[in-house]
C-alpha positions in Angstrom: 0.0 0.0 0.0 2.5 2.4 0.6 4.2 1.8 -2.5 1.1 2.6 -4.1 0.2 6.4 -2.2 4.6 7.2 -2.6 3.3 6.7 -6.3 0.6 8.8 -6.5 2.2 11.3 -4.4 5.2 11.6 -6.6 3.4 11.9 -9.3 1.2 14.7 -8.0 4.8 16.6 -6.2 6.0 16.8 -10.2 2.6 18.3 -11.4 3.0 21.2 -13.8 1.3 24.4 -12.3 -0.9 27.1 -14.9 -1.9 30.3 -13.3 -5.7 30.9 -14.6 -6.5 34.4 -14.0 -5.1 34.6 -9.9 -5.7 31.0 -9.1 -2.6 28.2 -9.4 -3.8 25.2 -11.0 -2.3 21.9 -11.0 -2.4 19.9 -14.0 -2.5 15.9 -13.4 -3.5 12.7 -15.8 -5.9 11.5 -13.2 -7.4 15.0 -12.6 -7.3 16.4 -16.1 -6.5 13.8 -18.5 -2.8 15.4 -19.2 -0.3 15.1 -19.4 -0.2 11.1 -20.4 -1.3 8.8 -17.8 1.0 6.3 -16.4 -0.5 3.0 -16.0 1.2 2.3 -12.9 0.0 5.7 -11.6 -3.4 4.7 -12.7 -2.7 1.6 -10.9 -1.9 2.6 -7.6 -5.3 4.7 -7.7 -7.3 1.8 -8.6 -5.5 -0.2 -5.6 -5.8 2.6 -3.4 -9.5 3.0 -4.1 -10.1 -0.9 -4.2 -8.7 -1.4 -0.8 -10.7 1.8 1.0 -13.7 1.2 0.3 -16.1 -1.7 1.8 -17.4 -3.3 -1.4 -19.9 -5.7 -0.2 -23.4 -4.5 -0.1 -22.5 -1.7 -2.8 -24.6 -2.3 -6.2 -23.4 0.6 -8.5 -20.0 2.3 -8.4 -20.7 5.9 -9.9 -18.0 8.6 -11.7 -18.0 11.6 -12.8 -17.3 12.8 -16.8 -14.8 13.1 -17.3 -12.3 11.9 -15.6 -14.9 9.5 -14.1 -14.3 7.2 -16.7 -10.9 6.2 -16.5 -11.0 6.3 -12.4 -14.1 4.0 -12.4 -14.0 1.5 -15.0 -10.8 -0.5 -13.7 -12.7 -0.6 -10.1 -15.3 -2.1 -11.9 -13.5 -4.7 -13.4 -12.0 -5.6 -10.2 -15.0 -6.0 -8.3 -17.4 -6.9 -10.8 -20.1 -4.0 -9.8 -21.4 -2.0 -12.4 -20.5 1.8 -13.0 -22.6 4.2 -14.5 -21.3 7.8 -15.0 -22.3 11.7 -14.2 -22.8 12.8 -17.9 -22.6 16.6 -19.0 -25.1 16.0 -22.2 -28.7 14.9 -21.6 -29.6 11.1 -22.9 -33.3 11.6 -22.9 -33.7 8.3 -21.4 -36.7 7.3 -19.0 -35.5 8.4 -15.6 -33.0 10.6 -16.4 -31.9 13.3 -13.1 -30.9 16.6 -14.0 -28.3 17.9 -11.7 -27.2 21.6 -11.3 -23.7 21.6 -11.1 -21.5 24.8 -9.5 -17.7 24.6 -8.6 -15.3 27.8 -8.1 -14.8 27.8 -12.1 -17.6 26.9 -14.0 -21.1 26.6 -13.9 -23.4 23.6 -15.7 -25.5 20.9 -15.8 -25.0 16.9 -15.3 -27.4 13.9 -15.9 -27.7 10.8 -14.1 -29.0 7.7 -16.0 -30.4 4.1 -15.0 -30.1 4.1 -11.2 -33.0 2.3 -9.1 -34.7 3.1 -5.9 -32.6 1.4 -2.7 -28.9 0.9 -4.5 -26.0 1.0 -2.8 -23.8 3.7 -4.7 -20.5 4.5 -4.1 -18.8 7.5 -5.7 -15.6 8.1 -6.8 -14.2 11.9 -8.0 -10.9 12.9 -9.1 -10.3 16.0 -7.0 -12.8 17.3 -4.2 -12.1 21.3 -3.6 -15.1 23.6 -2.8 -17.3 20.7 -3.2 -19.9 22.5 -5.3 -20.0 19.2 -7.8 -20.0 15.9 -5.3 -22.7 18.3 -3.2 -24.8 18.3 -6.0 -24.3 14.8 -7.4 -25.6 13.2 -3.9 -28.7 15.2 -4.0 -29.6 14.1 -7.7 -28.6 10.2 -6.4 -30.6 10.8 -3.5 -33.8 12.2 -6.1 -33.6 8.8 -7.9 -33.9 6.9 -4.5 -30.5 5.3 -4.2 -28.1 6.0 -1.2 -24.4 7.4 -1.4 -22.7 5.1 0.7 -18.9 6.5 0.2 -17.2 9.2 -1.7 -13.7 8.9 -2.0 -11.7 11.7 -4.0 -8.0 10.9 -5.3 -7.1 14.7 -4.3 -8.5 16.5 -1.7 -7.6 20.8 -2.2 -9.7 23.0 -0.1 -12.5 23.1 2.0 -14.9 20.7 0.3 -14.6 17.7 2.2 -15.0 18.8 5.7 -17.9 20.8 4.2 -19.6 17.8 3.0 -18.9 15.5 5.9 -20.9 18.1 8.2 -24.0 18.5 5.7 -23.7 14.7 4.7 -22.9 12.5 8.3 -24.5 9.7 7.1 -22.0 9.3 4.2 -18.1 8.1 4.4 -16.0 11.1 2.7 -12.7 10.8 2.2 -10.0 12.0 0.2 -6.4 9.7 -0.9 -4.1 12.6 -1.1 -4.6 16.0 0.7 -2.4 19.0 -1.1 -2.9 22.7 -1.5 -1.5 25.2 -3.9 1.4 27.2 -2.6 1.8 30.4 -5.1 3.4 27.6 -8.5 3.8 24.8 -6.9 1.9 21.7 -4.8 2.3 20.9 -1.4 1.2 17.8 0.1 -0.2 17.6 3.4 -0.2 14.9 5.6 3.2 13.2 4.5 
């Protein structure tokens, strides 16, 4: 295990930093899909993940577009539970949740598609900062009659979580990696 988090922690330490407007901005494979993903990177996440989480009981492992996709579909395969994903384009389908969506940057709309009244759902997110999206994705699970069970977030930068484990008790939040942004560079926290 710990090979696994010095991996993902190294990875994250050597993160290329953009300034957008006055905010610092890491850029990471797992949280923005560039630069090119290392497997093993990938990897450790998936073990990481894998071994936090209680899988028995849990019907429906749900991610987030986009970087939901690549973060959820190995889990799946390892457990064998199904994965459905937070879409940003509506399907039409019978069923279908609309979610509002608001973070610290951008504003939108997300769609939730083909979950059932009493499923066990756990969610996994790529980073968890102001909390804005994972805030709104419970509530549209919640609408559909399934239960968040556990959200755990590769990268934990802000405020977010310990927002949403006081408005959500009843729900295990928890991050892998905890860093913040210090001016151009990342700093990991509890190392």
């Amino acid at each position: 295990m710990s090979d696994a988090i010095n991996r993902l922690r190294e990875s994250l330490r050597n993160a290329p930093v953009i300034w957008k407007g006055d905010y610092p901005y890491f850029i990471h494979p797992i949280t923005d899909g560039v630069p090119r993903l290392d497997p093993m990177v990938l990897q450790a996440v998936t073990d990481l993940c894998q071994k936090a989480i209680d899988w028995n009981g849990v019907d429906l492992i749900l991610g987030i577009e986009a970087m939901g996709l690549p973060l959820t579909a190995p889990l799946s395969v390892q457990t064998g539970i199904p994965l459905i994903i937070a879409r940003k384009r509506s399907y039409g389908l019978e069923g279908e949740v609309t979610i509002g969506q608001e973070t610290g940057y951008s504003k939108g709309e997300m769609f939730l598609n083909d979950m059932k009244p009493g499923e066990n759902v756990v969610i996994v997110d790529d980073v968890l900062s102001t909390g804005g999206t994972l805030k709104a994705v419970i509530e549209g699970v919640r609408r559909t009659g399934a239960v968040v069970s556990h959200i755990i977030a590769v990268v934990e930068k802000g405020p977010g979580l310990k927002i949403l484990q006081e408005q959500y008790p009843d729900v295990n939040i928890e991050s892998l990696v905890r860093l913040e942004m210090d001016g151009g560079q990342v700093v990991l926290l509890d190392e």
